[in-house]
LUMKOLRO-655287 format. One record per residue (C-alpha): residue number from 0; residue in three letters; x, y, z. Coordinates in Angstrom, 1 decimal, always signed. Each point is the difference from the previous one (the first is absolute). Layout:
{NUM 'ALA' {X Y Z}};
...
This chain:
{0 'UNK' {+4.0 +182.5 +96.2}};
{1 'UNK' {-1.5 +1.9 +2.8}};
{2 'UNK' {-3.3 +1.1 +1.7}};
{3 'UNK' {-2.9 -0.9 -2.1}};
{4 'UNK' {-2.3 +3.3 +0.0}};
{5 'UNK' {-2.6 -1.0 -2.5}};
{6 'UNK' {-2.3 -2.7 -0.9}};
{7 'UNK' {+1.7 -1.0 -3.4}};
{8 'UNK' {+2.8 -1.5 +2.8}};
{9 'UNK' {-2.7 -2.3 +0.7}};
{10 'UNK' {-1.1 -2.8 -2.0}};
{11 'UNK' {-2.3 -3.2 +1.7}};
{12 'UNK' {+1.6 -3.0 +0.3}};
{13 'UNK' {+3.5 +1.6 -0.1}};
{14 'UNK' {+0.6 +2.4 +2.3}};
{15 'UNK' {-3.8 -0.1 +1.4}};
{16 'UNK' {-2.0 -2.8 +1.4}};
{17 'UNK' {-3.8 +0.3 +0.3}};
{18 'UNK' {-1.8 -3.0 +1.8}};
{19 'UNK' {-3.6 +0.6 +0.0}};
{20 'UNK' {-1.1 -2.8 +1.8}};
{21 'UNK' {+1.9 +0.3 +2.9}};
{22 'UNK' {-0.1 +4.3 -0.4}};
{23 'UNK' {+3.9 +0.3 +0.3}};
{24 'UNK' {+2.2 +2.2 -1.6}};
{25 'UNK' {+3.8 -1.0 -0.7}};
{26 'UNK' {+3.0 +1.6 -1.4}};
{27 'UNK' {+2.7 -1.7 -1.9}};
{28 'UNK' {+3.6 +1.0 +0.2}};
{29 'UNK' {+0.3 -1.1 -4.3}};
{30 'UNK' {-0.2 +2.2 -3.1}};
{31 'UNK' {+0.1 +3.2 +0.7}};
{32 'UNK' {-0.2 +0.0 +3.9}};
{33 'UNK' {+2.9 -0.4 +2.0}};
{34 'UNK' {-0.5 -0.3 +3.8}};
{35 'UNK' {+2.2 +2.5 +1.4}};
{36 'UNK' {-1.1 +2.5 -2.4}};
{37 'UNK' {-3.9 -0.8 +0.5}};
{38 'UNK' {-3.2 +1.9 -1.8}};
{39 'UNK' {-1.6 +2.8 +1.3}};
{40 'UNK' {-3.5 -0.4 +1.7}};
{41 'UNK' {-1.8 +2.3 -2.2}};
{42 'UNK' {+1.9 -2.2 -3.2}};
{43 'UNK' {-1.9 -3.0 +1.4}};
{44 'UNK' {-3.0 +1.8 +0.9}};
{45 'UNK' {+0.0 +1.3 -3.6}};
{46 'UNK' {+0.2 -3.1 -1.5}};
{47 'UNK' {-2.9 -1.7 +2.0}};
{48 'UNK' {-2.4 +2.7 -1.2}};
{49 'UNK' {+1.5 -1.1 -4.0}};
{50 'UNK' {-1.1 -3.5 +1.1}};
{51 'UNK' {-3.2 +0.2 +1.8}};
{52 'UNK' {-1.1 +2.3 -4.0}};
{53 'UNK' {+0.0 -3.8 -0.9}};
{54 'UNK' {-2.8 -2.5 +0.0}};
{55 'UNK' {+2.9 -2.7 +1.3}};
{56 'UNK' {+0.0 +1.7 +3.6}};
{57 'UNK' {-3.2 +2.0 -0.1}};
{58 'UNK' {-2.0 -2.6 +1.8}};
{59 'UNK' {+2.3 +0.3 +3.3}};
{60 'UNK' {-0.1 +3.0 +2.4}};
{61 'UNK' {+2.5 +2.5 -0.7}};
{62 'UNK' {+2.8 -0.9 +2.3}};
{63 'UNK' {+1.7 +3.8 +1.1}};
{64 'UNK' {-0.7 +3.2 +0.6}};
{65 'UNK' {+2.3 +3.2 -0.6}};
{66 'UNK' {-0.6 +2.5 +3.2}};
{67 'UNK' {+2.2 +2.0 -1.3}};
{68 'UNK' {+2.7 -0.6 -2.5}};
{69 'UNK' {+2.5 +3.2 +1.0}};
{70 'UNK' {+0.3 -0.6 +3.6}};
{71 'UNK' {-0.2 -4.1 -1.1}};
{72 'UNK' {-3.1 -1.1 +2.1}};
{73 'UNK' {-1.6 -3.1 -1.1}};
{74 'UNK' {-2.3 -3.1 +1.1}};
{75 'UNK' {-0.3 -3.4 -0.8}};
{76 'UNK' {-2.9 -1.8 +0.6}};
{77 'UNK' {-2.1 +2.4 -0.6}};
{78 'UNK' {-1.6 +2.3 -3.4}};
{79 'UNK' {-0.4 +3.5 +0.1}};
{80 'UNK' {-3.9 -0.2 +0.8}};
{81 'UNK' {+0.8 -1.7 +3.1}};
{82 'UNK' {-0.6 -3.1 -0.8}};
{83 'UNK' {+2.4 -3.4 +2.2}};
{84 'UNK' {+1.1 -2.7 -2.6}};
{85 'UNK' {+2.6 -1.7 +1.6}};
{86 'UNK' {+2.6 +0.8 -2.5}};
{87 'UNK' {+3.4 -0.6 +1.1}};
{88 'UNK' {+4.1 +0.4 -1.0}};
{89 'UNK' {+0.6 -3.7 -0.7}};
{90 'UNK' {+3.5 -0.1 +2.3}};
{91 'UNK' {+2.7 +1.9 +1.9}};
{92 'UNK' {+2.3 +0.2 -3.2}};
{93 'UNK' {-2.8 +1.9 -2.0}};
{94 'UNK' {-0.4 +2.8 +2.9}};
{95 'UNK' {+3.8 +0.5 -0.4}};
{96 'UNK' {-0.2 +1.3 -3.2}};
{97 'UNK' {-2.7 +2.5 +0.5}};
{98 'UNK' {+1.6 +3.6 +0.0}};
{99 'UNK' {-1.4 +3.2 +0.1}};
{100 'UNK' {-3.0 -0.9 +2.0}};
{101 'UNK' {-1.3 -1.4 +3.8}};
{102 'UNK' {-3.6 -2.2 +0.2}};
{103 'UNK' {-2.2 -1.0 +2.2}};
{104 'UNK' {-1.0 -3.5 -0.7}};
{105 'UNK' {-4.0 -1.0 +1.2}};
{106 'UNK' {-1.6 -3.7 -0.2}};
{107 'UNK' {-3.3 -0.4 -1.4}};
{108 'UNK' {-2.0 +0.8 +3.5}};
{109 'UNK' {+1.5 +3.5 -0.5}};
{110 'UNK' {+2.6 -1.1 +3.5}};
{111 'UNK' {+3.3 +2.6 -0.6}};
{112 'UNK' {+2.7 -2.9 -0.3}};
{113 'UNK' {+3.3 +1.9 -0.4}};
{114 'UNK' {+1.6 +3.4 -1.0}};
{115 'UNK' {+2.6 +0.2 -1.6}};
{116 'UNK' {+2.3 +3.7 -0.2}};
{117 'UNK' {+2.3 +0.5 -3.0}};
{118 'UNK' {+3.3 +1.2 +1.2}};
{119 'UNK' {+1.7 +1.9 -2.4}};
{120 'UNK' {+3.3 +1.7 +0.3}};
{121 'UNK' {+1.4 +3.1 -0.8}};
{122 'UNK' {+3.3 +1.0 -1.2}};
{123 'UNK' {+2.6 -2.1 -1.2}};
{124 'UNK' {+2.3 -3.1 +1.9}};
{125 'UNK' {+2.8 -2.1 -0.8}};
{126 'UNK' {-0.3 -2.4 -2.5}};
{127 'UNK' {-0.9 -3.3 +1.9}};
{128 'UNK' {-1.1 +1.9 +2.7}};
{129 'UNK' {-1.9 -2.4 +2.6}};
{130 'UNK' {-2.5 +2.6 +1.3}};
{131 'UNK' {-2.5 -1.4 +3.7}};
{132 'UNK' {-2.7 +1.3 +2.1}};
{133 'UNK' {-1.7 -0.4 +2.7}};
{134 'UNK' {-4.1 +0.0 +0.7}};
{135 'UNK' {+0.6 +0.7 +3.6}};
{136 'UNK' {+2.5 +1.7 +2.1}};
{137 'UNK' {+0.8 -3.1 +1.3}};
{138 'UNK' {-0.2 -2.6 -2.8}};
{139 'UNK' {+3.3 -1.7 -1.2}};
{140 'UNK' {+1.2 +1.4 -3.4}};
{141 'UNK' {-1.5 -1.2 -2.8}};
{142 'UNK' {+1.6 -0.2 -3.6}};
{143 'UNK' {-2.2 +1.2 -2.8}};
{144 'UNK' {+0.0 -2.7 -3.0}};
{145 'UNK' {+1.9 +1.9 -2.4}};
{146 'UNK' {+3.6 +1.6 +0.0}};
{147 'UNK' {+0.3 +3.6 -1.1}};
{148 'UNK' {-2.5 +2.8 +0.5}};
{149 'UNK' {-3.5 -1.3 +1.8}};
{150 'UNK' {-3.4 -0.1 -1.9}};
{151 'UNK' {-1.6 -2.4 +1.6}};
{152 'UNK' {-2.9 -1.0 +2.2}};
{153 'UNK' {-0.2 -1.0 +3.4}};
{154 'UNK' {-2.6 -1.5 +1.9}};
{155 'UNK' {-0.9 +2.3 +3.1}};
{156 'UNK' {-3.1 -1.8 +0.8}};
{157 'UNK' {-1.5 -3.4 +0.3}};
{158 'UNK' {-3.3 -1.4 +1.4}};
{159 'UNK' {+0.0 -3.4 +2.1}};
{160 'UNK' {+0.8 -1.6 -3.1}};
{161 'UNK' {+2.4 +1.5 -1.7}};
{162 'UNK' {+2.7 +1.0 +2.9}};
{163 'UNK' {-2.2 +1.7 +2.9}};
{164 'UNK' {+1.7 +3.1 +0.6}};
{165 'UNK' {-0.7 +3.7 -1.1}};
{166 'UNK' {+3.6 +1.8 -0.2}};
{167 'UNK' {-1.5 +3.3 -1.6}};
{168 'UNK' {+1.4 +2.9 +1.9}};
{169 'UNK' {+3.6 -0.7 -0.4}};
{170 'UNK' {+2.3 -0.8 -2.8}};
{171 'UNK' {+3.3 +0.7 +0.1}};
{172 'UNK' {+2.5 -0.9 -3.4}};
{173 'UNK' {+4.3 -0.1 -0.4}};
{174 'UNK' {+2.7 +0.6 -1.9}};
{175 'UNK' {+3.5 -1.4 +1.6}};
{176 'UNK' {+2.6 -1.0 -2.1}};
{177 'UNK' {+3.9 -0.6 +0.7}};
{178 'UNK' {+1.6 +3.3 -1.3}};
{179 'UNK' {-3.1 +2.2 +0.0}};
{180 'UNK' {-1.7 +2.4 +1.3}};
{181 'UNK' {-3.0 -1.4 +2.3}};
{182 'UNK' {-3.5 +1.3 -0.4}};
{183 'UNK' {-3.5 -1.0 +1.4}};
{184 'UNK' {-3.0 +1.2 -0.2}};
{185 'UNK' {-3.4 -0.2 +1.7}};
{186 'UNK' {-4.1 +1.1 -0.8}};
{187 'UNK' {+0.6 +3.9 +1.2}};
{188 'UNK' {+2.8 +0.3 -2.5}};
{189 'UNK' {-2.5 +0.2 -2.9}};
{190 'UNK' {-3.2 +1.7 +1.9}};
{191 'UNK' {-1.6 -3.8 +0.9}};
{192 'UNK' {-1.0 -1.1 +3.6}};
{193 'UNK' {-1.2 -3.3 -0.9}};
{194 'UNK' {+0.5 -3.0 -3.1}};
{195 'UNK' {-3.0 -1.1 -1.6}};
{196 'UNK' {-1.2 -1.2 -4.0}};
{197 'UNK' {+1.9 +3.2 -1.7}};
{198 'UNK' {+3.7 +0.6 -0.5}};
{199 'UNK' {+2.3 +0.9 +2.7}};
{200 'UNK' {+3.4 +1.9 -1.2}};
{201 'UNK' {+2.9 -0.8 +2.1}};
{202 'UNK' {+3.3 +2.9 -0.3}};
{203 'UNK' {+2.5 -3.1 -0.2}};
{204 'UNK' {+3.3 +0.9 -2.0}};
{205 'UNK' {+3.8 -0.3 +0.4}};
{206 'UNK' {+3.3 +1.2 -1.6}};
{207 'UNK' {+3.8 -0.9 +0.5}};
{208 'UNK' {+1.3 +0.8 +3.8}};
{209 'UNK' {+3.0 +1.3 -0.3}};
{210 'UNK' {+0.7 -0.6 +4.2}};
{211 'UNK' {-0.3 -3.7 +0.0}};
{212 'UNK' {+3.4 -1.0 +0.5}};
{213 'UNK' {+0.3 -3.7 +0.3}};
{214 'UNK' {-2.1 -3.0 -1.4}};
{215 'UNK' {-2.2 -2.4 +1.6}};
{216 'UNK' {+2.8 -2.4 +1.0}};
{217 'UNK' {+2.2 +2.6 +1.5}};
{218 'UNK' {-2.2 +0.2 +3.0}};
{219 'UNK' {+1.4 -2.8 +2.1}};
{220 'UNK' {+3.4 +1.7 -0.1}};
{221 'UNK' {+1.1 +3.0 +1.9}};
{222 'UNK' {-1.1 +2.2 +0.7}};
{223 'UNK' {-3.4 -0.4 -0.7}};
{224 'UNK' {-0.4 -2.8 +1.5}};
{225 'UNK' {-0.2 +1.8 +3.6}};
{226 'UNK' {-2.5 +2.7 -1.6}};
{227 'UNK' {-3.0 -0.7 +1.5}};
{228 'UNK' {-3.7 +1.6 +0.5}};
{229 'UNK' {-1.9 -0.3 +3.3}};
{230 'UNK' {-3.3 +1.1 +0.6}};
{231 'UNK' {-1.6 +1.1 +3.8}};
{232 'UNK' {-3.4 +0.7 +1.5}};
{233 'UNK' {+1.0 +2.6 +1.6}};
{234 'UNK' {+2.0 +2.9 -0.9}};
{235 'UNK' {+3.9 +0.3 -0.1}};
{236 'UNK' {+1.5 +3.0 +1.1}};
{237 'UNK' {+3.2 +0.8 -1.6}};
{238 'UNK' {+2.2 +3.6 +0.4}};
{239 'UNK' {+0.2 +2.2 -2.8}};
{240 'UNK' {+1.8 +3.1 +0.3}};
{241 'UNK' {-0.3 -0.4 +3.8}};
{242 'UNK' {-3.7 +0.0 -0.4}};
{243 'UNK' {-2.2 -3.4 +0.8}};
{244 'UNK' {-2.5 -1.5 -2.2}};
{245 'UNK' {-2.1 -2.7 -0.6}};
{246 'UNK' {+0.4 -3.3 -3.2}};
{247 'UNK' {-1.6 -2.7 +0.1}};
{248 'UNK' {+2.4 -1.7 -2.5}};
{249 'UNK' {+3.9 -0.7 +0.8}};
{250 'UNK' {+2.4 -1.2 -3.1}};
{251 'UNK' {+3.1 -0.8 +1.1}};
{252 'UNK' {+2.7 +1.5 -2.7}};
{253 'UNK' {+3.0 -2.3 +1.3}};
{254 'UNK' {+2.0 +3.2 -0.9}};
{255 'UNK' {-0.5 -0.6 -3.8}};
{256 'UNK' {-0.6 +2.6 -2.5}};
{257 'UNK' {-3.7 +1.9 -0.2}};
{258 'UNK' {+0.1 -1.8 -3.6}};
{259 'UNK' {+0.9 -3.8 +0.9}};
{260 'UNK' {-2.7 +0.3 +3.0}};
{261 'UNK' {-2.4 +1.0 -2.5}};
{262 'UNK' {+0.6 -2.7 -2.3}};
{263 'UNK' {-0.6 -2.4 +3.1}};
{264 'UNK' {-2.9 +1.7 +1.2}};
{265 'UNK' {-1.2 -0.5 -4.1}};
{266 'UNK' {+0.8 -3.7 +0.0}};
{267 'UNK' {-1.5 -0.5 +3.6}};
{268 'UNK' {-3.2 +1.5 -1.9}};
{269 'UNK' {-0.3 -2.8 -2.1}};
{270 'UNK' {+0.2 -3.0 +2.0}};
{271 'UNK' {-3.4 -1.9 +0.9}};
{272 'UNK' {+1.2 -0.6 +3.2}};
{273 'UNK' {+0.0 +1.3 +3.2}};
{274 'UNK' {+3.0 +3.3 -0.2}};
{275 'UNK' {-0.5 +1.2 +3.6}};
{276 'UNK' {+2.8 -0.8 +2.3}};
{277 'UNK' {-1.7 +0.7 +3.3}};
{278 'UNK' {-3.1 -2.0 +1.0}};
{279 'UNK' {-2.3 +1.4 -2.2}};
{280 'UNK' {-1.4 -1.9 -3.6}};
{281 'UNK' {+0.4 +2.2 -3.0}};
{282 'UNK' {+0.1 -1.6 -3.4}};
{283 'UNK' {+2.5 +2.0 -2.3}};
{284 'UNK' {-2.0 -0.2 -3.4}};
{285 'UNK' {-2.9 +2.2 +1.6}};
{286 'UNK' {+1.6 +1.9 +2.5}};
{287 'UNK' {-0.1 +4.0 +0.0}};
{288 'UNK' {+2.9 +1.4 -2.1}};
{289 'UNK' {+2.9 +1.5 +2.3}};
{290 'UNK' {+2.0 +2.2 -1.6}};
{291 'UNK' {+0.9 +1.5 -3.5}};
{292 'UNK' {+2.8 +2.1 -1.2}};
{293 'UNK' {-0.6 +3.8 -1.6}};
{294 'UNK' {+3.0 +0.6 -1.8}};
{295 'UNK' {+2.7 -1.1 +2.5}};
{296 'UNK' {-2.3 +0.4 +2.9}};
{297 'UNK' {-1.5 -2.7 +1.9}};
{298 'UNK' {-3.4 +0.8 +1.8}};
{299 'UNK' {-1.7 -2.6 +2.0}};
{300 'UNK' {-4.0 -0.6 -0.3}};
{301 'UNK' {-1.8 +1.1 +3.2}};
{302 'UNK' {+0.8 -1.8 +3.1}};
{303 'UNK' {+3.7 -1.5 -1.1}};
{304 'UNK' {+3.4 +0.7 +0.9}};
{305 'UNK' {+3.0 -1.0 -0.2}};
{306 'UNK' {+3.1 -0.9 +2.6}};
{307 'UNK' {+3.7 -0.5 -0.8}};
{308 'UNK' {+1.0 +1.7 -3.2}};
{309 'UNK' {+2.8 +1.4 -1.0}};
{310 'UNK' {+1.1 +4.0 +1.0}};
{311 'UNK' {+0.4 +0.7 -3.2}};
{312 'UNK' {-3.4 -0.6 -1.1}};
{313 'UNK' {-1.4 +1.4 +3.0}};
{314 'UNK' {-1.8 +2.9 -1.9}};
{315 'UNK' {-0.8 -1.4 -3.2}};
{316 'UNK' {-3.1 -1.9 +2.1}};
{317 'UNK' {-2.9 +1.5 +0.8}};
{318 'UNK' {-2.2 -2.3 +2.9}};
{319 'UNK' {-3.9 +0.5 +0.3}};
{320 'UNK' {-1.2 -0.5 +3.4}};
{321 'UNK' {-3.3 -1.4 +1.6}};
{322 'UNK' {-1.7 +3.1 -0.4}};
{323 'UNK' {+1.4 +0.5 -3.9}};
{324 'UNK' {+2.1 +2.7 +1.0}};
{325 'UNK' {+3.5 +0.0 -2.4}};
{326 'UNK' {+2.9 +0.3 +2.4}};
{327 'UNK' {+3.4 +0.7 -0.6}};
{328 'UNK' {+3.7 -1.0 +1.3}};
{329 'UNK' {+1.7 +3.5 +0.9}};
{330 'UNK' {+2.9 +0.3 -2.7}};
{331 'UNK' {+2.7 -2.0 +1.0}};
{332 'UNK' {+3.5 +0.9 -2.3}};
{333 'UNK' {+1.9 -2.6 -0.4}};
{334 'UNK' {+3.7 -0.5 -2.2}};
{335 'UNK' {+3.3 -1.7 +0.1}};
{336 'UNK' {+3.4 +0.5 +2.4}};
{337 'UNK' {+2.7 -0.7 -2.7}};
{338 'UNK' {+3.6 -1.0 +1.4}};
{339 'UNK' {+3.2 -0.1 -1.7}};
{340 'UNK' {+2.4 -3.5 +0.4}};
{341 'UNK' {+2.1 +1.5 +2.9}};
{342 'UNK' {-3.2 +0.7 +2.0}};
{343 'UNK' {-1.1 -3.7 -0.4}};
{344 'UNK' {+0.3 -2.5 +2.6}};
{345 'UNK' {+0.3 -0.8 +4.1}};
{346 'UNK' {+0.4 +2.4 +2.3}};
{347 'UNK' {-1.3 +2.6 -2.4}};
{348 'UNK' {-2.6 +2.7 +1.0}};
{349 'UNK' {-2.1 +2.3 -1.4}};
{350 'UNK' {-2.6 +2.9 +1.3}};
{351 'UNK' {-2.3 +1.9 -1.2}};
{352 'UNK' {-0.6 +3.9 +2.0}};
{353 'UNK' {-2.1 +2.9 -1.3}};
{354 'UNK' {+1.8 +3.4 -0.6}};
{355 'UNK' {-2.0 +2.6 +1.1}};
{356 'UNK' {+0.5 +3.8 -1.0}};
{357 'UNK' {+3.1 +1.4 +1.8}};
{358 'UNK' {-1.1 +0.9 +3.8}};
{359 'UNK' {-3.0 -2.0 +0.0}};
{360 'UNK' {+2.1 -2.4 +2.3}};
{361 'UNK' {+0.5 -3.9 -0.1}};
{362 'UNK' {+0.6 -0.6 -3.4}};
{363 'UNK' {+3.0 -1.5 -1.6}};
{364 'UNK' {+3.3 +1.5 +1.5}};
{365 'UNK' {-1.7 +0.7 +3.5}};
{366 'UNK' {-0.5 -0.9 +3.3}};
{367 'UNK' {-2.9 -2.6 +0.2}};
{368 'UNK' {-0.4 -0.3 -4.0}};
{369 'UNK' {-3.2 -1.9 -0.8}};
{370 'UNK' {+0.0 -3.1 -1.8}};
{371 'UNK' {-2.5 -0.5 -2.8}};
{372 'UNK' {-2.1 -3.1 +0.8}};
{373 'UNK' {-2.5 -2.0 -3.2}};
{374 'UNK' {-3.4 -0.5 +0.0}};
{375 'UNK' {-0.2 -2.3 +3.2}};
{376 'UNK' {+1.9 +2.5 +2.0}};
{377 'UNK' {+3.5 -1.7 +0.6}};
{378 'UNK' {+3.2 +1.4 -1.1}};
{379 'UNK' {+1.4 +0.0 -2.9}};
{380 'UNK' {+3.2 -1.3 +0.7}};
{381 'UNK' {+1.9 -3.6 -0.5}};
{382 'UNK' {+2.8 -1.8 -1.7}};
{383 'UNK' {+0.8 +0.7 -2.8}};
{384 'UNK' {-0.4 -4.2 -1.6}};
{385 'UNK' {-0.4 +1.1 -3.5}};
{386 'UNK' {+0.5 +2.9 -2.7}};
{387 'UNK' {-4.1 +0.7 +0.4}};
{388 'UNK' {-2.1 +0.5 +3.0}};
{389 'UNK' {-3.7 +0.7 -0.6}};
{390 'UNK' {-1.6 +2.8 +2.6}};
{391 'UNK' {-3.1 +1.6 +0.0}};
{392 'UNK' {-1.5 +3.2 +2.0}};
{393 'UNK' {-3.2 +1.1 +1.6}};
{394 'UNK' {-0.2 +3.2 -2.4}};
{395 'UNK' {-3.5 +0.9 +1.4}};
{396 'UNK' {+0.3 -0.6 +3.3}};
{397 'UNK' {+3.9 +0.8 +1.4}};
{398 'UNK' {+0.6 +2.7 +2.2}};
{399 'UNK' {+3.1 -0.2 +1.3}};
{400 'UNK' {+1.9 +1.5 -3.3}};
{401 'UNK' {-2.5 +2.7 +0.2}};
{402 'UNK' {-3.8 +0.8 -1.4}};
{403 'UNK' {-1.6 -3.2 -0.8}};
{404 'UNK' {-0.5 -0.3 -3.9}};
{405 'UNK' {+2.6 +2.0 -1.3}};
{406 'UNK' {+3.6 -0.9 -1.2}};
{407 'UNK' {+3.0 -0.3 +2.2}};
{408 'UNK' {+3.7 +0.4 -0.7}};
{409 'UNK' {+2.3 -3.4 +1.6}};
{410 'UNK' {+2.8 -0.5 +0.1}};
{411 'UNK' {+1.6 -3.8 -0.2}};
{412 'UNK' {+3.2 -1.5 +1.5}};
{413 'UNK' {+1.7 -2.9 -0.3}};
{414 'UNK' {+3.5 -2.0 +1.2}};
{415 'UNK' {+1.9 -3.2 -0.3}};
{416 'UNK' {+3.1 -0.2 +2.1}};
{417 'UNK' {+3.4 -1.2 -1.4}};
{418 'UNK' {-2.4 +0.3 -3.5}};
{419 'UNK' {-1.4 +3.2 -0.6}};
{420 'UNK' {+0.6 +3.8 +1.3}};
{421 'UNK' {-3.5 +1.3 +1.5}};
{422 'UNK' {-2.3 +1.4 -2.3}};
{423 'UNK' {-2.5 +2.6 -0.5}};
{424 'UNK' {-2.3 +0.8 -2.5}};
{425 'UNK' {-3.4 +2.4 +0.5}};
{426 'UNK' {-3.4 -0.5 -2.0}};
{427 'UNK' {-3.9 +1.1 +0.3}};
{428 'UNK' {-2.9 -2.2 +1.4}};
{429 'UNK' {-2.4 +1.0 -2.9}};
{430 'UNK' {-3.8 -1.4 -1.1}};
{431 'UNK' {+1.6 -2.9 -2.1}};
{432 'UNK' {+0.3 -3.8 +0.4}};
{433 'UNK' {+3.4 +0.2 -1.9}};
{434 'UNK' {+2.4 +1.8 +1.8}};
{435 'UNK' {+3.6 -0.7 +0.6}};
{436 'UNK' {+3.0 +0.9 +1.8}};
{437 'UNK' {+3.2 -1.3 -0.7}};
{438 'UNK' {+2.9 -0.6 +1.9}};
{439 'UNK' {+3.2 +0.6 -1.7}};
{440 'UNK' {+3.3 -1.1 +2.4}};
{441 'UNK' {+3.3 -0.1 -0.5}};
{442 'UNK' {+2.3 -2.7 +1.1}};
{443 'UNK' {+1.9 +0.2 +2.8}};
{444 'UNK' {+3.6 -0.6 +0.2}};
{445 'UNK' {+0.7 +1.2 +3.1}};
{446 'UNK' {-1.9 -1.7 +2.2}};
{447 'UNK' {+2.2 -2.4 +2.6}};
């Protein structure tokens, strides 16, 4: 079955309860009403103006009244002339299967008892989706009754009796789901400032996300276990491009890929409990998102950014500072060093120097010759311990092989005595992150 939209769906005694004496409405999850679906509030609205044509229920007030049916405003408790009866929903179950429609609810003095918003969502989740919102910025999250899409409403005010509070300028409602894309959305998002007896659309949907890389039980082990979110008072500086500026949110990467860190930033995002490692409370089920991928770039929301990831991800991120300014990494090329078995091994070493234009001086062959250093300025040099040596190179920002931002000839050597003959090969430093140089020796026999 679904939604009941008209008043046929109704029948007394079925789906429909009318207790005169005690001026209560009920609805019945039987025939053709089935609790998560619901009825519409016009439907039931509809059907107690059939009724109340009858002599049966002529001799009691009339029990609603329809504000306005397209933007579902209603009251209870009250007729359209004005006039208090005391007419109530008969329990909790019945006002969860209202759709369509938010009410104020009066008693018989006229006294506003409650008000209740209809939150209704947009778009289309998951099925089994378990979509939550908040009344206030600060409220713990709270599960709407039903799975799926919300139409549903939610008390946002109460008089001494019936709660005590008045939550009307803030509603906040979620979609987060393991392996899809997070959305939330908020009263501006559809043109409101405030809840009240009418609907309220919330933009709550989600799709696949394809950067999720683990599940849920993967995030003890490494390396997510060490990716963690920490969240100040005061501003962070951090150095970007040798320029400082402010966040006010530090995830530690522990070196992992932009997409595992995302997927434990995601999981951290569902949690009830408190996700901020410093000395700070944040709950993780209503905390601001941090970060989403476009395409196979990750940007950070305003404020967050992100330590220890790996070089070659270092300009497929995209940080947001305090003052929700995007700021970039300078390109940082990065590649592989590929060695040949002779090569391999102790005692072996390798360099890397530029080779500038003939006459320039210092280059490969001179007097002096410059050795190319990476991205944290040291040289790239070592032992050669295996057939594949990552490097990586300030693009951007070096100097030393010339104009900063342009590509530079090098020129790579290598040696393994009493195992390989020295070595030379030559390459460009280009804009890429998949360069490579390789290192071809031959054995040598001569060596004593």
């Amino acid at each position: 079955m679904a939604k009941i939209t008209t008043r046929a769906g109704l029948n007394v005694g079925t789906e429909l309860v009318i207790d005169e004496p005690n001026r209560t409405i009920q609805l019945l999850a039987a025939g053709n009403l089935i609790a998560k679906d619901g009825v519409t509030a016009q439907a039931l609205y509809s059907k107690l103006v059939d009724l109340w044509t009858t002599v049966t229920y002529q001799d009691s007030p009339f029990p609603m009244n329809a504000v306005d049916a397209l933007s579902g405003q209603y009251q209870i408790g009250v007729d359209a002339g004005g006039n208090y009866n005391g007419w109530k929903f008969a329990d909790v179950t019945t006002k969860q299967m209202i759709r369509d429609g938010g009410w104020e609810e009066y008693d018989a003095t006229g006294t506003l008892l409650a008000v209740y918003t209809a939150s209704v969502g947009l778009g289309v989740v998951s099925v089994g989706s378990q979509l939550y919102f908040q009344r206030d910025a600060a409220d713990a999250p709270t599960n709407f009754t039903f799975t799926d899409q919300v139409n549903e409403a939610i008390q946002v005010y109460g008089d001494i009796n019936n709660g005590n509070f008045d939550k009307r300028t803030f509603f906040k409602g979620y979609v987060r789901e393991q392996g899809k894309k997070y959305q939330d959305s908020v009263l501006a998002d559809t043109g409101k400032t405030a809840t009240g007896a009418y609907i309220v659309n919330l933009l709550l949907s989600n799709e696949d996300d394809l950067k999720i890389t683990d599940l849920d039980a993967a995030m003890v082990n490494a390396p997510y276990d060490l990716i963690t979110v920490t969240y100040y008072t005061t501003p962070q500086n951090r150095t970007i491009g040798g320029v400082v500026y402010p966040f006010s949110v530090i995830v530690n990467g522990n070196s992992a890929t932009l997409e595992q860190i995302y997927t434990k930033i995601q999981y951290l995002l569902r949690q009830s409990t408190d996700i901020d490692s410093g000395i700070g409370t944040v709950i993780g089920k209503t905390a601001n998102l941090l970060m989403n991928f476009i395409g196979d770039t990750l940007k950070t929301t305003t404020g967050v950014y992100v330590d220890n990831i790996q070089a070659n991800d270092s300009n497929r991120i995209e940080f947001t500072d305090d003052n929700d300014v995007v700021r970039t990494n300078p390109f940082v090329a990065a590649g592989t060093l590929s060695f040949n078995a002779p090569l391999i091994g102790a005692g072996s070493s390798y360099r890397m120097y530029f080779t500038a234009p003939a006459g320039a001086g210092n280059d490969y062959g001179e007097a002096g010759a410059i050795t190319v250093k990476d991205s944290t300025g040291a040289d790239i040099t070592g032992t050669i311990v295996t057939s594949s040596i990552s490097f990586d190179f300030d693009y951007d920002g070096d100097i030393l092989g010339g104009t900063a931002g342009t590509d530079k000839p090098v020129t790579l050597i290598g040696i393994r005595p009493n195992s390989s003959k020295f070595a030379v090969t030559t390459g460009t430093l280009t804009r890429s992150k998949g360069l490579v140089l390789s290192l071809v020796a031959e054995t040598d026999r001569a060596y004593v």
